[in-house]
N, C-alpha and C positions, 0 to 999 in steps of 0.2 A: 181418844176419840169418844165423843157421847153421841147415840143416832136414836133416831125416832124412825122405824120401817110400820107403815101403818101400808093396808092393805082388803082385802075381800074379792071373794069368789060366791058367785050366783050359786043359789044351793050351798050343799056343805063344800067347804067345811066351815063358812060364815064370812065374818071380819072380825079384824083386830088388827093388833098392832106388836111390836117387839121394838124392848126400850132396852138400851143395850151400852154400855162401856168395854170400852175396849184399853186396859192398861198396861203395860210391859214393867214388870218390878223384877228383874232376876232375882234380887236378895231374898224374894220369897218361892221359890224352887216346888215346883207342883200345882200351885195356883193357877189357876185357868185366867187367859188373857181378856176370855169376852165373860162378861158377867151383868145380868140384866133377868127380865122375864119376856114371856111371849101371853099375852092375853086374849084369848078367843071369845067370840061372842056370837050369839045365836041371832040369826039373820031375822027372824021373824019376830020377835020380841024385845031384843036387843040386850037379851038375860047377858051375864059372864060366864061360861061357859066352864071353863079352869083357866088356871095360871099353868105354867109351866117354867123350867128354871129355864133360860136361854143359851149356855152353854149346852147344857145335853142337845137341846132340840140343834141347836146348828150342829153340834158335832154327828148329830145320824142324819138328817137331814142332807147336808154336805155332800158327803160321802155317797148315799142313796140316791143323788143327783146324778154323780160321777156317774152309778153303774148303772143306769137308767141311759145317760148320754152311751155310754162305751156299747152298749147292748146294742141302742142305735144304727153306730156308724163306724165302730170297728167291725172287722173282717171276719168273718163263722167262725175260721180255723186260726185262733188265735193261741197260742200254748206260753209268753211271756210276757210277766210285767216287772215294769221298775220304777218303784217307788222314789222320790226325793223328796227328802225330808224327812222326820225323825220327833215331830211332835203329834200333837191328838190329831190332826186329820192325815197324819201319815197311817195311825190307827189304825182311824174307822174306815179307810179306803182299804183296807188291808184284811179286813173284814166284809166291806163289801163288790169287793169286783171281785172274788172267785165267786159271789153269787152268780154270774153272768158268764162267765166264761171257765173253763178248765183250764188252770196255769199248771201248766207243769217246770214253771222255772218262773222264780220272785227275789227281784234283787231289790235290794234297801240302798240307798246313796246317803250322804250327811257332810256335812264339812269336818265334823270332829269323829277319826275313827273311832274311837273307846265310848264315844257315845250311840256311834250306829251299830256297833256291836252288841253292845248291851241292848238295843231297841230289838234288832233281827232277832237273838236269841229265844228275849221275852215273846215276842210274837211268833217265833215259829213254835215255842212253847205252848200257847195258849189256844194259838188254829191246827196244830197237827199238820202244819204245810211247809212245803219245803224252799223258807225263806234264809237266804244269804245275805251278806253284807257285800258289796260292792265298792271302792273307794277310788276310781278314776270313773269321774264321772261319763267320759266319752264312750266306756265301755260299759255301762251300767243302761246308757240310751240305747244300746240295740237290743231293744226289746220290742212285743206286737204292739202293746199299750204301758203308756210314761203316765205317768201322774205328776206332776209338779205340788207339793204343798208346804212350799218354804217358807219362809220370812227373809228372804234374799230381798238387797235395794235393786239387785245388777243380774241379767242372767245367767242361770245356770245351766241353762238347754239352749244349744247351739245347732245352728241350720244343718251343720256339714257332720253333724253327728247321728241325724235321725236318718231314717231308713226308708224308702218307698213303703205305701200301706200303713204306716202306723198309723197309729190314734192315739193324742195327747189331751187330756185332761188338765187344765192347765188353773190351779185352782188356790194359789198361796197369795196373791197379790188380789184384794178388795176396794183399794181405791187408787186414785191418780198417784203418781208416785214410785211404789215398788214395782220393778217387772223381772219376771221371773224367765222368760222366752226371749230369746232372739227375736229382732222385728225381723229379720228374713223370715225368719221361720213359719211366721206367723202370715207375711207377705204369703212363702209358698203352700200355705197349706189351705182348705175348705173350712172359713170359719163359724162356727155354730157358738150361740150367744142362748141365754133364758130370756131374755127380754132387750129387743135391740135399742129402747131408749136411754136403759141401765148402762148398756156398753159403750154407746159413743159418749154417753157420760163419766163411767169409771174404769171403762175396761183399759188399764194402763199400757201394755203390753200395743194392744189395739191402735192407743193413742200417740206412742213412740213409733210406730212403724207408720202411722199416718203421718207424725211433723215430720217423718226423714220423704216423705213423697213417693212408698214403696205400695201406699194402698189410698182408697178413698172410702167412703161410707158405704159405699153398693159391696166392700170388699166381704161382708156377713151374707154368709149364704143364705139363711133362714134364722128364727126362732128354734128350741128343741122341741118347743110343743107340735109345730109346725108338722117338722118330721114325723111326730109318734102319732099326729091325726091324719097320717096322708098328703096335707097339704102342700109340702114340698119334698123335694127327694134328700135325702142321705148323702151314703157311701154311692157313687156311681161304679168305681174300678176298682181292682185290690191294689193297684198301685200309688192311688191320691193319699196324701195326708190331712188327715181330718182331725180338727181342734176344736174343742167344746171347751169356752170360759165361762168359767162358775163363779160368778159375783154373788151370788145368794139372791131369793126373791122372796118377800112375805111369804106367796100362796105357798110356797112348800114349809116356813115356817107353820101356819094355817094349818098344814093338810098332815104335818106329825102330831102338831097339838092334837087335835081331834082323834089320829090315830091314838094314841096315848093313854085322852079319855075316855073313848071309847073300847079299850083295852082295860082298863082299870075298874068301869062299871062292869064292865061282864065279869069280872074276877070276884069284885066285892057282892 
């Protein structure tokens, strides 16, 4: 996939745009799948502001989405999450949702044991937290908050395996295509989008439970910004399940670049 995300926000963090490839070559093992830049530009001049490499930015970026949604519209007294998946945005989410909540229980899921092993390890290594490997996935979903960030065509989170109250980040699948969620799931749970024209155009997941006639367009409960300015409500019960899909959006490309350089001149 080759994408052109161009974009801007009034005030900082400006405009720009992120020019982006997306290639899958297993024969080269470590190489990053999205590779491109993110260009920021200064709103009132229309200076270039910095480059940035595009994989780093989506990879914090991503993640910092997630726990920003989870903080949201999961439930105060959350103490479990389960990860699925097992590459960089299994990562950085892994890293960032104990910033928001206290886990006292992190389970990892993967299709290949000896590689979710070896991930959990490194990572429980590297956070000091107490992260396990999990290997049936139906028992790895009873957790408070699920992350999905696979590279699944087909799902791998099933309706009759989540739990009253949860909260799913549902965040591996970016365009029409792969779905990582059950369309029940997705039917019964409060869905929350970054931008609802993004979704009814790529949110895959979204789009399979709409051709089976389980949901229609009103099925998006709100935008997240929506939520975090007041403007529409959340979590209502500790009982609903609550789904934030994370397609990515420039402005949060936009708003790391800037954090970044803005972090980089104060240092130098």
């Amino acid at each position: 996939m080759f994408a052109l995300m161009p974009g801007m926000s009034t005030g900082e963090p400006g405009f720009g745009a992120k020019l982006i490839s997306v290639f899958r070559d297993p024969a080269k093992g470590g190489r990053s799948a999205h590779r491109g830049i993110v260009t920021l530009f200064e709103e009132e001049t229309g200076a270039v502001v910095c480059v940035a490499d595009a994989h780093e930015i989506t990879r914090i970026r991503t993640a910092c989405a997630s726990a920003v949604a989870t903080d949201a519209l999961a439930r105060t007294k959350t103490t479990s999450l389960a990860v699925f998946g097992c590459g960089t945005q299994a990562e950085s989410h892994l890293l960032a949702l104990p910033l928001v909540r206290d886990f006292k229980r992190i389970v990892v899921w993967g299709r290949s044991p000896a590689v979710t092993e070896a991930f959990a390890e490194r990572m429980a290594a590297e956070t000091g937290l107490n992260i396990r490997t999990e290997l049936n996935a139906e028992t790895a979903a009873q957790a408070d908050v699920i992350c999905t960030v696979t590279g699944a065509a087909e799902p791998v989170l099933l309706r009759g395996w989540v739990q009253p109250g949860t909260h799913i980040n549902a965040v591996g699948s970016s365009h029409v295509g792969p779905v990582e969620i059950d369309p029940q799931l997705v039917a019964d749970s409060d869905y929350f989008v970054e931008y609802r024209p993004s979704a009814l155009a790529a949110a895959a997941e979204f789009l399979r439970a709409k051709e089976l006639g389980l949901i229609d367009d009103g099925h998006i409960r709100a935008e997240i910004g929506e939520v975090l300015n007041g403007s529409a409500e959340g979590r209502t019960g500790p009982d609903q399940i609550t789904l934030y899909k994370s397609l990515g959006h420039i402005v949060q490309d936009l708003a790391a670049a800037r954090y970044l350089h803005d972090r980089a001149c104060a240092s130098s």
